[in-house]
LUMVEX-791391 format. One line per 10 residues: number of its first residue (from 1); for each residue x, y, z of N, C-alpha, C. Coordinates in pm, 1 decimal. Atoms other than C-alpha are relative to their C-alpha. Layout:
NUM> X/Y/Z/X/Y/Z/X/Y/Z ~ ...
% end
This chain:
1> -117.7/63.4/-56.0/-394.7/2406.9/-243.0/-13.9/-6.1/152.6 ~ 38.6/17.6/-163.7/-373.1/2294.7/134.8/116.6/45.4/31.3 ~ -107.7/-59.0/-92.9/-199.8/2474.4/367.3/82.1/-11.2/16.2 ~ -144.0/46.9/-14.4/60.8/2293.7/457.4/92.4/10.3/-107.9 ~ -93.5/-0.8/100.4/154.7/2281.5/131.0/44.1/113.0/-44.9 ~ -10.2/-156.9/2.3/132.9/2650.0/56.5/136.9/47.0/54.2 ~ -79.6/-81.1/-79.3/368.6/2712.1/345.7/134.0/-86.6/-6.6 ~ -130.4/70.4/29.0/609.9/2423.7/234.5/74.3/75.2/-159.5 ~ -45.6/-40.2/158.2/647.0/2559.3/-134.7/25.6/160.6/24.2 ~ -18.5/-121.1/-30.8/698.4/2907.0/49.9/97.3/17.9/82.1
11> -142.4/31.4/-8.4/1009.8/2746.3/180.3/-8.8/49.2/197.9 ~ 13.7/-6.5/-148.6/862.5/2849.8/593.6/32.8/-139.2/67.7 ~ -44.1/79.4/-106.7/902.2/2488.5/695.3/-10.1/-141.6/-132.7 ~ -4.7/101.9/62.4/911.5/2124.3/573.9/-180.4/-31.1/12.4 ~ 197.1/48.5/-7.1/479.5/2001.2/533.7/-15.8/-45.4/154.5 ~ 9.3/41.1/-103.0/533.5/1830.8/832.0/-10.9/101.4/113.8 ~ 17.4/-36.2/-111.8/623.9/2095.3/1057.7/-73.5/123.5/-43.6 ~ 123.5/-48.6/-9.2/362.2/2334.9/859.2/-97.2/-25.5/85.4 ~ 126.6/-3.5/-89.4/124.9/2137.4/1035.5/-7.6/17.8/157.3 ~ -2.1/-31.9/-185.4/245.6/2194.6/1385.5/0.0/139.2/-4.8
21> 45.4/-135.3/-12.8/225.3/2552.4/1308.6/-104.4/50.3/-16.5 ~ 115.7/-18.7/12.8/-97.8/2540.9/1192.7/-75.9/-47.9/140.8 ~ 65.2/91.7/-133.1/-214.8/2294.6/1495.6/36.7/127.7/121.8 ~ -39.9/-37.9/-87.1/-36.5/2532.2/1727.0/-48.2/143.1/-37.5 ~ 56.2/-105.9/14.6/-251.6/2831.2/1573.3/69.7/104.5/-31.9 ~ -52.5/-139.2/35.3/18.2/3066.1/1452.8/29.4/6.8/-155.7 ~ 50.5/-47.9/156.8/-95.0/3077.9/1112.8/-140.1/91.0/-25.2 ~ 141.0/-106.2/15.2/-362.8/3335.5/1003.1/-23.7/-19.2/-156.4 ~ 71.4/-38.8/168.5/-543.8/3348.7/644.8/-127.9/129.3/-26.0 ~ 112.6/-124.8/-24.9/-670.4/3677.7/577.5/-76.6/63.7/75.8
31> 12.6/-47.9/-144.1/-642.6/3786.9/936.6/-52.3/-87.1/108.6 ~ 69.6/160.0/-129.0/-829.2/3450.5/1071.4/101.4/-52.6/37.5 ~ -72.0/106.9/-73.7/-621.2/3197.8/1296.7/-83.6/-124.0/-67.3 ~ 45.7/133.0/40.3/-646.7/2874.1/1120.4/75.3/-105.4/71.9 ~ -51.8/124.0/-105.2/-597.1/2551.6/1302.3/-58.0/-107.4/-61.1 ~ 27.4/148.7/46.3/-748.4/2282.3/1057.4/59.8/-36.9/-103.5 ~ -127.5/-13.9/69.0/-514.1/2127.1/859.3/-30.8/-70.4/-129.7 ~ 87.6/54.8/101.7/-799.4/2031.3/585.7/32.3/195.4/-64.9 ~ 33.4/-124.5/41.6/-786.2/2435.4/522.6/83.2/8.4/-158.2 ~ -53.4/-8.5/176.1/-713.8/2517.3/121.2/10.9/164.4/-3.6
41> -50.1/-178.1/54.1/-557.6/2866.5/-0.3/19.4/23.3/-155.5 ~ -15.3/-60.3/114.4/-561.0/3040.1/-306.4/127.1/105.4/-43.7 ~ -125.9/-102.0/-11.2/-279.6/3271.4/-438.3/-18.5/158.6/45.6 ~ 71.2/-142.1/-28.7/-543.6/3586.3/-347.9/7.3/-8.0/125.8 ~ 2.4/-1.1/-180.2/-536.5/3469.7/28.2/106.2/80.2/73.3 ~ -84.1/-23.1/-84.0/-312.9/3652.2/266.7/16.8/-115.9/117.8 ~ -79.3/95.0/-121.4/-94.1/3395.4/507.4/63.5/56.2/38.2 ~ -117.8/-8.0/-110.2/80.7/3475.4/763.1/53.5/-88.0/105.0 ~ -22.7/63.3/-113.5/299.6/3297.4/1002.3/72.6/88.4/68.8 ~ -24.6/-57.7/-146.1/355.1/3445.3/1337.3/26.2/186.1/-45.3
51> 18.6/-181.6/99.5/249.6/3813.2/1133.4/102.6/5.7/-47.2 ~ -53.1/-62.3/76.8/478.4/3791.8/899.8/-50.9/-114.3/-133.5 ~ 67.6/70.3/86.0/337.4/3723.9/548.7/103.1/-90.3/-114.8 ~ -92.2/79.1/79.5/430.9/3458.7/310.7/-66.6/-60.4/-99.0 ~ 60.0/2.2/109.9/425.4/3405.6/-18.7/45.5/-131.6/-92.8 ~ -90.7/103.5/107.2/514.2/3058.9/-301.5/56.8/71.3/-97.1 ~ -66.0/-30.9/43.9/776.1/3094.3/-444.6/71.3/-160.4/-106.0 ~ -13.7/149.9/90.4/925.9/2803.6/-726.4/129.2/-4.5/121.9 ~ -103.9/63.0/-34.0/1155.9/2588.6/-517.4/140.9/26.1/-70.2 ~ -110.7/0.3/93.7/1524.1/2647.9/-615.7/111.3/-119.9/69.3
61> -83.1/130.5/-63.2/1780.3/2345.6/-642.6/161.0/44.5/-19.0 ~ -168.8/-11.9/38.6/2174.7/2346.7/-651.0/50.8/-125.3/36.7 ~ -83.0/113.7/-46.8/2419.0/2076.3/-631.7/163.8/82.8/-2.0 ~ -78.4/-60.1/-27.3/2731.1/2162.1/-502.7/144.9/-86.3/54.0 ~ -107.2/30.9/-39.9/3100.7/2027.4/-477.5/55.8/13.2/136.0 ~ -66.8/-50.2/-115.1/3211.9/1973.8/-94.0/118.8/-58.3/-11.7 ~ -153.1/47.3/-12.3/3557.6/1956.0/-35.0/-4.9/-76.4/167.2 ~ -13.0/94.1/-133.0/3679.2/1726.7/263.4/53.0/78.0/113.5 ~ -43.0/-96.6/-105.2/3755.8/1901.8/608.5/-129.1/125.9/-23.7 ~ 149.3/-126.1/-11.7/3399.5/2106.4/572.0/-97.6/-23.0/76.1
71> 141.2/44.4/-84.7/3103.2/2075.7/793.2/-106.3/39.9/-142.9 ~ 82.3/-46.8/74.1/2809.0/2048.3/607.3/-106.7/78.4/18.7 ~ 108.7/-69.9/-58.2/2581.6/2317.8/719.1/43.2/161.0/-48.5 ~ -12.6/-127.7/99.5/2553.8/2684.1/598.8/7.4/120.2/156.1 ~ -35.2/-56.0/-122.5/2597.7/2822.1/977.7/157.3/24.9/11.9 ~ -175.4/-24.8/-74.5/2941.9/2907.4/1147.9/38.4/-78.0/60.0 ~ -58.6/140.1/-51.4/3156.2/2617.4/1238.7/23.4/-3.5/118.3 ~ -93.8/4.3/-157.7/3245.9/2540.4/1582.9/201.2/25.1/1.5 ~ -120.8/29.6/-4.3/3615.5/2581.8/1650.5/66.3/82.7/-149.4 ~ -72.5/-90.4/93.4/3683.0/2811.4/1347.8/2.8/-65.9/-166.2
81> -28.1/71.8/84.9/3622.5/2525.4/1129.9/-41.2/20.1/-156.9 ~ 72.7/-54.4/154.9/3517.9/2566.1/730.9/-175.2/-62.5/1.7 ~ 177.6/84.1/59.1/3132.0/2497.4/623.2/-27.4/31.6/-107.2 ~ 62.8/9.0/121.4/2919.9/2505.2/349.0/-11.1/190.2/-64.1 ~ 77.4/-177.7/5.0/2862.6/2909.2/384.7/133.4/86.3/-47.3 ~ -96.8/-41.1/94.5/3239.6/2949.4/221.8/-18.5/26.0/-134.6 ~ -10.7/-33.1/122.4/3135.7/2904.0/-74.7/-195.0/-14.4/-24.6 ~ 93.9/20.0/43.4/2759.8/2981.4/-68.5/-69.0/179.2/19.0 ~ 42.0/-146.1/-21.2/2695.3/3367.0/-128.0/-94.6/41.5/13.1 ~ 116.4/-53.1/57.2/2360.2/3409.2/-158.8/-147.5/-97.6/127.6
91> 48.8/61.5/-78.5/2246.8/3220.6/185.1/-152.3/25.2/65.2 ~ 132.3/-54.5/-27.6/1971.7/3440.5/265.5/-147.1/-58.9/-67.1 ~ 83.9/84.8/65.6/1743.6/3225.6/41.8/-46.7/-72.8/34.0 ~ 100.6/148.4/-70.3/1667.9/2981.2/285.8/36.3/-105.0/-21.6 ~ -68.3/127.7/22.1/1909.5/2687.1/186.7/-34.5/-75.6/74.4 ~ -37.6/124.5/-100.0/1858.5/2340.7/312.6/113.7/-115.8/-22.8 ~ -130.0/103.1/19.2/2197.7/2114.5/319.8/-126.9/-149.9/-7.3 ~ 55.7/79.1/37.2/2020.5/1815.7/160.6/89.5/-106.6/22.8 ~ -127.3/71.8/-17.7/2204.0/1489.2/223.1/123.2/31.4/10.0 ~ -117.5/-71.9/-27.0/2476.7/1624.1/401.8/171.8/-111.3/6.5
101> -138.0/143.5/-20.3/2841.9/1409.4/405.8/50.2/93.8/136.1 ~ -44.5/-73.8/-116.2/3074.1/1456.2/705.4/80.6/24.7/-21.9 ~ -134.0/-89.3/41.7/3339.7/1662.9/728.2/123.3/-53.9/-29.8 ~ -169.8/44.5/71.9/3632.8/1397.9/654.1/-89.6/-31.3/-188.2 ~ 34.8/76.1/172.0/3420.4/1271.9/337.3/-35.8/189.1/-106.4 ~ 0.6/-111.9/72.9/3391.2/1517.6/5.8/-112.6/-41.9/-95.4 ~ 77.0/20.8/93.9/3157.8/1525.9/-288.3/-140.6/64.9/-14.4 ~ 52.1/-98.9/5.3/2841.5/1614.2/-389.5/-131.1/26.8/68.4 ~ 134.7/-56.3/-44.2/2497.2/1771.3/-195.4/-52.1/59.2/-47.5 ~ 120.9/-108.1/81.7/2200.7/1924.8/-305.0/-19.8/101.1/125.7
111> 63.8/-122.2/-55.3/2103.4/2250.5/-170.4/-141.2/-5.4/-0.7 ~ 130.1/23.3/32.6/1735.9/2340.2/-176.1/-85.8/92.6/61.8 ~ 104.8/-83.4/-84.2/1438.4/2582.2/-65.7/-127.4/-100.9/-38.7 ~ 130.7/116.9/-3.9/1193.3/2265.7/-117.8/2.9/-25.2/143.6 ~ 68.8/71.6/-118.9/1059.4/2208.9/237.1/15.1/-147.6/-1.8 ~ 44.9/103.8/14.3/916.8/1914.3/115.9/69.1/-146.3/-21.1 ~ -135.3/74.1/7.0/1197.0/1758.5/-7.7/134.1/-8.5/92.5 ~ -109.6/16.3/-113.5/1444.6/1823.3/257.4/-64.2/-78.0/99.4 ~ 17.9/79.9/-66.4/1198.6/1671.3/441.3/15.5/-130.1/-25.2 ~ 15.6/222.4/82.4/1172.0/1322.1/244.1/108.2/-47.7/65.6
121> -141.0/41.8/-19.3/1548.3/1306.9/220.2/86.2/25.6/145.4 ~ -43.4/-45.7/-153.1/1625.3/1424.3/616.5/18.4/-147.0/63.2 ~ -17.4/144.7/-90.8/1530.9/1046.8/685.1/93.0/-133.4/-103.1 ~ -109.0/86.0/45.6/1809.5/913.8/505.6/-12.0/-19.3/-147.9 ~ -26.3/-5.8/192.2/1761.2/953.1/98.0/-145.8/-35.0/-76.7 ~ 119.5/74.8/99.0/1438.8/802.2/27.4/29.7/-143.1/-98.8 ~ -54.0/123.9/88.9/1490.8/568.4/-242.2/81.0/60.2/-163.4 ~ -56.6/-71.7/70.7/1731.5/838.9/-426.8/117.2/-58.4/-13.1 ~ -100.2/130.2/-31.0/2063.9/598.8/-544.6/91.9/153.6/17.5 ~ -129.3/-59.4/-55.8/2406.2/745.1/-408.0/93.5/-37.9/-62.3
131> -100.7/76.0/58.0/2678.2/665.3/-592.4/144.3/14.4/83.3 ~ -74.5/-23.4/-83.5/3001.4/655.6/-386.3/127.8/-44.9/-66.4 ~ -139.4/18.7/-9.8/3351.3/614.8/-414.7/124.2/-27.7/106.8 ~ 13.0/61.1/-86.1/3488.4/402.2/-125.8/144.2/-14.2/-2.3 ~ -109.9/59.1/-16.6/3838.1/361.3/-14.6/51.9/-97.8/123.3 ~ -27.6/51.2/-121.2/3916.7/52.6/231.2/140.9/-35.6/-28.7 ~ -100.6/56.0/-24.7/4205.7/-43.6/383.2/59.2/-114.1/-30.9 ~ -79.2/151.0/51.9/4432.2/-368.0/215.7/-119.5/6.4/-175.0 ~ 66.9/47.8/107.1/4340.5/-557.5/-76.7/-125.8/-88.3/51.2 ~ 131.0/28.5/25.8/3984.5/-617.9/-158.0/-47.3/-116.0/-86.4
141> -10.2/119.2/113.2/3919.6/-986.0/-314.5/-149.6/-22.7/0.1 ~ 102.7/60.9/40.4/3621.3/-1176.9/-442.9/-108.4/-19.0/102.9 ~ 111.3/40.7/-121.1/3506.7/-1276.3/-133.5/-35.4/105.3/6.1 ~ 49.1/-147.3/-53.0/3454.4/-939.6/28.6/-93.4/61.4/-74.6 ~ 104.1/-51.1/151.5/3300.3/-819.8/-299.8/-120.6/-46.2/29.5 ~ 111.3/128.6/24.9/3072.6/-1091.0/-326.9/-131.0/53.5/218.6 ~ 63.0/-42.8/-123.9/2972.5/-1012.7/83.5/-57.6/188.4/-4.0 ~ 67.2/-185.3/26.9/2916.6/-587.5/2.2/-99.2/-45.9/-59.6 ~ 68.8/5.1/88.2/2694.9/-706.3/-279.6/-151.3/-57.3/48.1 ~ 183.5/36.6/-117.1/2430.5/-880.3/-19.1/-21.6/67.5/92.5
151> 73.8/-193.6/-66.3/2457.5/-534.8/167.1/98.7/-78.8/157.9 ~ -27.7/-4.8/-151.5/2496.8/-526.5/554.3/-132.9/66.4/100.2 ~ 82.2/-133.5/-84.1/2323.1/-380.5/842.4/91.5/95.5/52.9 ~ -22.3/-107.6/-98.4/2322.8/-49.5/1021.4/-101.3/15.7/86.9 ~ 155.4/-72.8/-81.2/2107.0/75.9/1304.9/-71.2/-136.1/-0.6 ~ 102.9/98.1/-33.3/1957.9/-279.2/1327.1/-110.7/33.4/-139.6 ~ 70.2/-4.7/124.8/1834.0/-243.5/959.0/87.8/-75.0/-93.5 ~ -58.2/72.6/151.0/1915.1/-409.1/596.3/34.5/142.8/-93.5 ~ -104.4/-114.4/153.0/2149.4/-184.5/336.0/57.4/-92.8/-78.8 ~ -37.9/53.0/45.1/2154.3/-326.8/39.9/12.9/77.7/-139.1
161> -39.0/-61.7/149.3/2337.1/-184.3/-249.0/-15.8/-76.9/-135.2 ~ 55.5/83.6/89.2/2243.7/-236.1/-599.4/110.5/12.7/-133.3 ~ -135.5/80.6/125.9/2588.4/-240.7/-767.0/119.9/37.6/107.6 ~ -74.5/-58.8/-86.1/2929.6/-295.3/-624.7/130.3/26.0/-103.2 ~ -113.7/-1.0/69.8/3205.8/-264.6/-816.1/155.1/15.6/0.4 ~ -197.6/-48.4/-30.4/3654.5/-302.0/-800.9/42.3/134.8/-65.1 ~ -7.9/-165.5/134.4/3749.8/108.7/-935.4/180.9/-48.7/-22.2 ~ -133.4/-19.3/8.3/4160.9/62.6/-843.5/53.5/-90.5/172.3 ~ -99.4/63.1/-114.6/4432.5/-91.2/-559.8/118.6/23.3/-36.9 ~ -195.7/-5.3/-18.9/4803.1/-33.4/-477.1/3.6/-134.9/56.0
171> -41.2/74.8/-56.6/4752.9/-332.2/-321.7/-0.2/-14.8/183.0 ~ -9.1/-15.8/-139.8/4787.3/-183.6/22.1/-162.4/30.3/5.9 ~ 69.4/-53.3/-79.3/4485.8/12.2/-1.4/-89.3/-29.8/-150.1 ~ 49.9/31.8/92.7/4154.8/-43.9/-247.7/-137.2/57.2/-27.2 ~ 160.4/-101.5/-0.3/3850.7/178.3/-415.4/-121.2/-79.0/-70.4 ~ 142.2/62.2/-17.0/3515.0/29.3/-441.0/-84.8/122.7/-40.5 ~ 126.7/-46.2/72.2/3257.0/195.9/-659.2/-162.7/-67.6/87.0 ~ 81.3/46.4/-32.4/2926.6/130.8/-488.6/-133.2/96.7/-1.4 ~ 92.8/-79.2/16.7/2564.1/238.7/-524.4/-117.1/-32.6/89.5 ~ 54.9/8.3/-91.6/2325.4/314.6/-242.7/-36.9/58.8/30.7
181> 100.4/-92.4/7.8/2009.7/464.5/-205.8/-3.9/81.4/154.1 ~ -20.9/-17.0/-121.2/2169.3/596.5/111.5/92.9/128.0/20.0 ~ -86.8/-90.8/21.0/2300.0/944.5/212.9/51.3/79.3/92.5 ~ -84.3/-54.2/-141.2/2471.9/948.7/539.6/111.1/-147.1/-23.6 ~ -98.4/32.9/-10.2/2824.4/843.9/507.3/39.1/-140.3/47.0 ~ -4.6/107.7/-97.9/2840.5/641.4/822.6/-69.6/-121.5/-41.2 ~ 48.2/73.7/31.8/2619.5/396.4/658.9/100.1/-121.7/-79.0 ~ -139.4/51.5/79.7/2955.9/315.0/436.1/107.5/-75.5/81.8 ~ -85.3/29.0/-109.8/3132.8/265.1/758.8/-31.1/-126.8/28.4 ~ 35.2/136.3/-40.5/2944.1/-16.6/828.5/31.5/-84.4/-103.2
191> -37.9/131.4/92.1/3011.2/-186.5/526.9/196.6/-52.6/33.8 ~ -104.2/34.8/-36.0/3376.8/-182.3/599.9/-7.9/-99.7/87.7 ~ 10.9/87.7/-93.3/3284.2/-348.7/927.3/-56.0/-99.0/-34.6 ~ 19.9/112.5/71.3/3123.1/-576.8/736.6/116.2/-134.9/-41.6 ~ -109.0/64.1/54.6/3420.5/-733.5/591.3/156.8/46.7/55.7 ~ -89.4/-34.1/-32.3/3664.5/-613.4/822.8/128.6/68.3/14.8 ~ -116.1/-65.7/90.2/3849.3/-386.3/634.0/-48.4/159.8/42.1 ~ -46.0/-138.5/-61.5/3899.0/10.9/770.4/-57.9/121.7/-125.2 ~ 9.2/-85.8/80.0/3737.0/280.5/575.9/72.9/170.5/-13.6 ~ -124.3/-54.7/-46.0/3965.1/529.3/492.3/-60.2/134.2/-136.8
201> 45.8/-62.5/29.9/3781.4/715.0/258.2/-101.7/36.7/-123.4 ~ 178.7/33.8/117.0/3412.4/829.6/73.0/15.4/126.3/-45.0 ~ 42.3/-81.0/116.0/3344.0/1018.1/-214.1/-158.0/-7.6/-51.3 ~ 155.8/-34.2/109.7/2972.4/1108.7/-348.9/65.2/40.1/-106.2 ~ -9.5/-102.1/115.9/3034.1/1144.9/-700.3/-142.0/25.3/-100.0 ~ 136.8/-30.4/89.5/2681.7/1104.4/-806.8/-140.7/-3.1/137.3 ~ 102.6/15.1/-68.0/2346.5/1187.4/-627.9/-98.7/-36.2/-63.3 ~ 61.2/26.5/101.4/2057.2/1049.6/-788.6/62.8/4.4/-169.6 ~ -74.7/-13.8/155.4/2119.7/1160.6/-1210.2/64.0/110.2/47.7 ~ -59.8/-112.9/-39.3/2313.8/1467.7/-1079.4/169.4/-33.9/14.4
211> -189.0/17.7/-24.6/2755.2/1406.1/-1093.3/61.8/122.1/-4.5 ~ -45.1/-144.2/-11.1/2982.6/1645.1/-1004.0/70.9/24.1/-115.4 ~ -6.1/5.8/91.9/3095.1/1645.2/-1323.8/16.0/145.6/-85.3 ~ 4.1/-156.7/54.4/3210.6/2007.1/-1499.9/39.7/88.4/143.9 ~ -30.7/-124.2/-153.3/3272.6/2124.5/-1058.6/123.9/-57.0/21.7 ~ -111.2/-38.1/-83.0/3588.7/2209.7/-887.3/-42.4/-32.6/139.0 ~ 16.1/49.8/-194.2/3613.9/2154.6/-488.1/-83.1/149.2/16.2 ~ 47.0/-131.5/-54.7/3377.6/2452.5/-389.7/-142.1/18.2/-82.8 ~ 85.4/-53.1/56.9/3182.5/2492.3/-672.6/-144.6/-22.2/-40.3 ~ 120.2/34.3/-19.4/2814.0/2450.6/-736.2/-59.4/19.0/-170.2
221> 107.8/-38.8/90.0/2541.9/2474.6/-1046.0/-151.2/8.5/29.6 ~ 163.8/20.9/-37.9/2158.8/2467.2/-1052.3/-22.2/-114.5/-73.0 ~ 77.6/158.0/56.6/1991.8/2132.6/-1121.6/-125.0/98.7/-137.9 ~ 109.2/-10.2/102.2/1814.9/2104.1/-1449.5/-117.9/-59.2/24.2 ~ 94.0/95.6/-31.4/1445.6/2023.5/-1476.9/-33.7/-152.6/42.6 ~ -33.0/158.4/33.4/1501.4/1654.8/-1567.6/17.0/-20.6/161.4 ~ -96.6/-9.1/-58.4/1736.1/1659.5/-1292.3/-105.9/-11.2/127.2 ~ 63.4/-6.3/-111.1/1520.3/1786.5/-1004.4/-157.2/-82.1/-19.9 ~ 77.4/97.5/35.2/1233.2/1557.1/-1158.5/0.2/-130.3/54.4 ~ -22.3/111.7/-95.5/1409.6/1274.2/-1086.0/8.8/-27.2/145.3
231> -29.1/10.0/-135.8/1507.4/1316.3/-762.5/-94.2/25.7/100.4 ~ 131.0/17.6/-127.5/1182.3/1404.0/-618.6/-127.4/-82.0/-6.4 ~ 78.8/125.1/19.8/1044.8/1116.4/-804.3/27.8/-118.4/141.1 ~ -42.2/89.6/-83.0/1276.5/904.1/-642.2/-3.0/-22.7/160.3 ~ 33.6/-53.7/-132.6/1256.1/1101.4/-336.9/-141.1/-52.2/67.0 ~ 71.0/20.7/-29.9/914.2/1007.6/-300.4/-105.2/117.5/4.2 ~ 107.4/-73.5/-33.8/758.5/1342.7/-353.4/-71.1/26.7/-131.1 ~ 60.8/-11.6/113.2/484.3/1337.0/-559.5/-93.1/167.0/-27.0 ~ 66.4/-113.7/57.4/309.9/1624.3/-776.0/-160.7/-7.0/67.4 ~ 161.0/-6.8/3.6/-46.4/1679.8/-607.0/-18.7/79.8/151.5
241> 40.6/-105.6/-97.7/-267.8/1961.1/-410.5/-78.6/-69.5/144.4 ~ 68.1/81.5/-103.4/-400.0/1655.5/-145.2/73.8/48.9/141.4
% end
């Protein structure tokens, strides 16, 4: 197995910034300083980064119910505010807030000690679908529909969702089902601006095959095989020691 990968599946960093620790020489294998980032390890090798040793361990996944008014991060809030580390006992594990929502939006995130995968998904989801639950401001007609459904930009890019769907309306105000391999919030925002209509509020109820489905506001499970299969299909991370 190559290094980097070793020290990603050992939950020290994402592959990527394995290799700046390797490049930057504070990795050792069986007391050597390694610095080539061709180097392969066995499970008999001793690694260390910066002398302290480290070992693979199986990746562990969770998906987890956020409630709205939370930061998503497993740190201490600014200002006294709630985060992810309310309801996550067992933090010492090395969690990474995987597609995080922002603190007015609720629903669901993956947890994770995959490196590898927090890295994929860090740059916005990969090609993992999002399922959302969208509330804009007024009534929502044909047209508008018809304009979500050929996407929008953000960031001077194309977002194009691959279903949109009417969920409910009072009339005043109207929810939009939409699916989008996209998993920063703000991306939603823009669709409003799209069609001129005020977003007022987002729901994740599905991440890839994963729904919150059986959770309460707080609560979490562990992803099934299947489950974390897909998502690092979709994710883009594939099975191999290259």
């Amino acid at each position: 197995m190559r290094l980097q990968k070793f020290l990603a599946q050992s939950g020290i960093a994402s592959r990527r910034a394995a290799e700046r620790l390797i490049a930057e020489g504070k990795v050792r294998v069986n007391g050597e300083p390694v610095t080539a980032l061709g180097a392969r390890v066995t499970d008999s090798d001793r690694v260390e980064v910066e002398g302290r040793r480290v070992r693979p361990e199986a990746p562990l996944y969770r998906i987890l119910l956020k409630p709205r008014s939370c930061l998503s991060t497993l740190g201490p809030g600014p200002d006294g505010r709630t985060t992810l580390s309310r309801y996550v006992n067992d933090g010492e594990l090395g969690w990474k807030v995987v597609a995080p929502l922002d603190f007015p939006a609720e629903g669901v995130v993956l947890l994770t000690t995959d490196g590898e995968l927090a890295e994929r998904m860090s740059r916005g989801g990969g090609h993992v679908p999002m399922t959302y639950h969208v509330k804009f401001q007024g009534a929502i007609g044909a047209q508008e529909l018809e304009r979500l459904r050929r996407g929008w930009r953000w960031m001077s890019r194309a977002v194009r969702p691959t279903k949109v769907e009417p969920l409910a309306t009072t009339g005043k105000n109207t929810w939009i089902g939409m699916v989008v391999a996209e998993s920063r919030p703000r991306v939603l925002k823009a669709a409003g601006e799209s069609i001129h209509r005020t977003v007022l509020k987002i729901s994740r109820v599905r991440l890839g095959p994963v729904s919150f489905e059986g959770l309460k506001m707080g609560e979490h499970r562990d992803l099934t095989k299947g489950e974390i299969n897909a998502i690092r299909r979709d994710a883009g991370v594939v099975k191999t020691d290259a």
